[in-house]
N, C-alpha and C positions, 0 to 999 in steps of 0.2 A: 567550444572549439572541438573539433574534429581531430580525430588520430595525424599525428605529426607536427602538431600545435596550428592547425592551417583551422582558418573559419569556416564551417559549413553552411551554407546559405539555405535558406528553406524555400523550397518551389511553391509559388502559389500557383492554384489550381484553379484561380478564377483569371479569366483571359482577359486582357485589355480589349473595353467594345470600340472600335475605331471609329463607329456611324456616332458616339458621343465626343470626338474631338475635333479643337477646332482645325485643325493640317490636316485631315479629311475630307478629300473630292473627291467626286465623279467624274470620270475625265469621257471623252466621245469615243478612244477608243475602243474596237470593239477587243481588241488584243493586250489590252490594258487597262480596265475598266474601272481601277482603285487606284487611287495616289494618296501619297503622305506629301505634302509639302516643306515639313521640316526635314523630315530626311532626302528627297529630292529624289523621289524614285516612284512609278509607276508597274501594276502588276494585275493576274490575275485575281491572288489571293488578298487577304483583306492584309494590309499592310502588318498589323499587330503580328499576324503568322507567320508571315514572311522574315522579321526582323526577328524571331525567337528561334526560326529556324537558322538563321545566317548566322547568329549571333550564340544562343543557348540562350539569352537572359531575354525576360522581359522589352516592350518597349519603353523607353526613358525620358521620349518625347510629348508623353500624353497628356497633354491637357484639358481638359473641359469646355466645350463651349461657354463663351459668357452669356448669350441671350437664354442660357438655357433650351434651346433647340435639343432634339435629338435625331437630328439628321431627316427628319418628315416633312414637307412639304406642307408650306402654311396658305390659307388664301387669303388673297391682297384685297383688301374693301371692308364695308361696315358688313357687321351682321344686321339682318331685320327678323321680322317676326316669321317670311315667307323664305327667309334664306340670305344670301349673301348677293350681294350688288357688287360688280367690281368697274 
């Protein structure tokens, strides 16, 4: 506890990666180019920055994707010996 009996919370210094959750788009905007969809909001900054600055705390909505993706771009088809077929 913290002077005055109040809790002091410790800041972590490692930032939430937004491109690892799944309420993470790319939207067409060019004036908007990141959204969170659990918080319901569109911007230039990656969402996680956005919410820490509005907020002071961390984001709360972060989830993981389950496919294990990290936001890269996969290609669709078999692979072969010469490359990929789609």
């Amino acid at each position: 506890m913290g002077a005055g009996g109040t809790m002091k919370r410790e800041q972590s210094t490692e930032r939430i990666n937004c491109m690892k959750c799944k309420y993470f788009k790319i939207t067409w905007d060019p004036n908007h180019p990141r959204a969170c969809t659990a918080m319901g909001f569109k911007g230039k900054e990656m969402p996680s920055v956005e919410v820490e600055r509005a907020s002071g705390h961390p984001c709360l909505r972060f989830a993981p994707k389950e496919d294990g993706s990290d936001g890269q771009r996969r290609a669709s088809g078999t692979q072969t010996d010469h490359g990929w077929y789609v």
